[in-house]
C-alpha positions in Angstrom: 0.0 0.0 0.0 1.5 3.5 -1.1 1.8 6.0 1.8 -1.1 8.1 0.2 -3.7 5.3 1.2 -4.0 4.1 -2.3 -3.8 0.2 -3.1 -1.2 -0.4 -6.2 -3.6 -3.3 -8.1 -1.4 -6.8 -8.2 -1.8 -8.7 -11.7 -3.1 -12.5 -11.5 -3.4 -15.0 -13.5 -5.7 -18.3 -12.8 -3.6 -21.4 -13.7 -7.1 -23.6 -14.7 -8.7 -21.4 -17.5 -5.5 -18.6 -17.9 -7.9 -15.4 -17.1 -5.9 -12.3 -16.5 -7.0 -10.1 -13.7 -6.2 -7.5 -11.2 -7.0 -7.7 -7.5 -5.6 -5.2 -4.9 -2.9 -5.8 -2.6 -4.4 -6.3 0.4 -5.3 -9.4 -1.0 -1.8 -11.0 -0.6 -1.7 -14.4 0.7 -5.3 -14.4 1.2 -7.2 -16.8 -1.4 -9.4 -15.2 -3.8 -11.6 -17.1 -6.3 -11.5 -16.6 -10.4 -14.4 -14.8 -11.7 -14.1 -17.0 -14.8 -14.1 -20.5 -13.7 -14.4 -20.3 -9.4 -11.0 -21.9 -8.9 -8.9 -20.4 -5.6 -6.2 -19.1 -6.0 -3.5 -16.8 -3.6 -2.0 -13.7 -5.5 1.7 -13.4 -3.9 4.0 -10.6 -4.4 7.6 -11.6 -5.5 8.9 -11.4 -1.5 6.0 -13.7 -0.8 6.2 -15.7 -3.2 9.5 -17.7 -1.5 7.4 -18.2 1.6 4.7 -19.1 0.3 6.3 -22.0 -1.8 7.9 -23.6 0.8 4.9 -23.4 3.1 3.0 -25.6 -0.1 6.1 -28.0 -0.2 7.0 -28.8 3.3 3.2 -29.3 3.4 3.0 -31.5 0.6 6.0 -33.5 1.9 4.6 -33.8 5.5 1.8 -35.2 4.3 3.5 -37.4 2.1 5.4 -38.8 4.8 1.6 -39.6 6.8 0.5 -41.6 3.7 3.4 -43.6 3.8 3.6 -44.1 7.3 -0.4 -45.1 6.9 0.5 -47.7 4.4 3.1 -49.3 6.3 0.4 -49.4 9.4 -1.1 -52.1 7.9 -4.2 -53.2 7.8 -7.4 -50.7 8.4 -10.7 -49.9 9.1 -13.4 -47.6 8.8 -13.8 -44.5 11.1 -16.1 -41.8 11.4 -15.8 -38.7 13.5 -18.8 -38.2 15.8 -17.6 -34.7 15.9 -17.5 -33.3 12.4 -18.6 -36.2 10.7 -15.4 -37.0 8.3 -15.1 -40.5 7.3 -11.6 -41.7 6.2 -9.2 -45.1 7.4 -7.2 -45.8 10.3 -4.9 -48.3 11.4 -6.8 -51.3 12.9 -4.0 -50.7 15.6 -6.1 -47.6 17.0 -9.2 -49.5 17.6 -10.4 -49.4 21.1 -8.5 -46.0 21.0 -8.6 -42.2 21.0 -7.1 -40.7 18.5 -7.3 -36.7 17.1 -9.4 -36.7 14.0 -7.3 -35.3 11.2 -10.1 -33.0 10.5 -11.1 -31.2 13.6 -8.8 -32.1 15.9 -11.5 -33.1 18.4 -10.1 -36.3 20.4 -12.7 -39.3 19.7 -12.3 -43.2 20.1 -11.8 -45.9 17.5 -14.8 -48.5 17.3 -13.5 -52.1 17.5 -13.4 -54.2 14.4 -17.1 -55.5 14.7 -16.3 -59.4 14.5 -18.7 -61.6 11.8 -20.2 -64.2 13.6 -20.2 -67.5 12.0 -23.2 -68.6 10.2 -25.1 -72.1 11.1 -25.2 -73.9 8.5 -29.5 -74.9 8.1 -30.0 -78.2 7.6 -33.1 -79.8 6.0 -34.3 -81.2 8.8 -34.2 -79.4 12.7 -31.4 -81.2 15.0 -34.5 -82.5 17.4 -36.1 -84.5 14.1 -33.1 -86.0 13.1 -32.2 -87.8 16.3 -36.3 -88.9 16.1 -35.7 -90.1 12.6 -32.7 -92.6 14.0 -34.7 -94.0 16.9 -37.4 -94.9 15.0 -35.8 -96.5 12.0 -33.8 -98.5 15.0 -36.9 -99.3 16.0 -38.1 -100.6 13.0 -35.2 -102.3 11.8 -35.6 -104.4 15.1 -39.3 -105.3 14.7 -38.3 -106.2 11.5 -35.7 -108.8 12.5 -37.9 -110.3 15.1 -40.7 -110.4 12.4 -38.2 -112.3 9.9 -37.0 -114.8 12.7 -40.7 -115.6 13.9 -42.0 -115.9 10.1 -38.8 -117.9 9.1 -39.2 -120.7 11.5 
């Protein structure tokens, strides 16, 4: 800003569509939206520029370094913040435990890993009937033979 309380006008240019605008330069830093295709963007002076970049790298490699260390958690499951509601994985380490959600930083706890019980496997017949079903054929079986040995002799 000049000392005569005017604003010098800082030439952007959007990096989706290429429009060419002015904003003024008390917008430095501060994200600002195309008026051609709604993208964000952050007009930087050339001093703020150098700042600005490595804020976007170190932040980019930071979180480069979480997705590895994510991969190499192993395994994971599904969590939900109660809080803000952002669904994302997490190590099935953390379950049964609090964690910081990545979102809103609001401490919340892990569900456990919700076990599948087993299915039974249905028969035809209920267990009850089948044990029935042996008795009597035993039974008949033996009537049978003492049928045979009376009727043979």
């Amino acid at each position: 800003m000049l000392a005569t309380g005017f604003t010098v006008p800082l030439q952007i240019q959007c990096s989706a569509c290429g429009h060419q605008g002015t904003v003024p330069d008390h917008y430095v830093g501060k994200e600002v939206q195309c008026p051609k295709c709604q993208c964000l963007l952050v007009p930087l002076t050339a001093d703020k520029m150098e700042n600005y970049a490595a804020k976007v790298l170190f932040a980019a490699q930071a979180r480069s370094e979480e997705v590895i260390r994510e991969e190499a958690a192993g395994p994971e499951i599904p969590f939900a913040c109660p809080f803000c509601g952002e669904a994302y994985q997490v190590s099935e380490d953390l379950a049964g435990k609090k964690i910081t959600c990545r979102n809103c930083r609001e401490a919340c706890k892990v569900d456990k890993r919700k076990e599948k019980k087993a299915r039974k496997r249905k028969t035809g017949y209920p267990s009850n009937l089948v044990w029935i079903y042996i008795v009597l054929s035993l039974v008949f079986l033996m009537i049978g033979l003492v049928l045979g040995r009376l009727f043979k002799s």
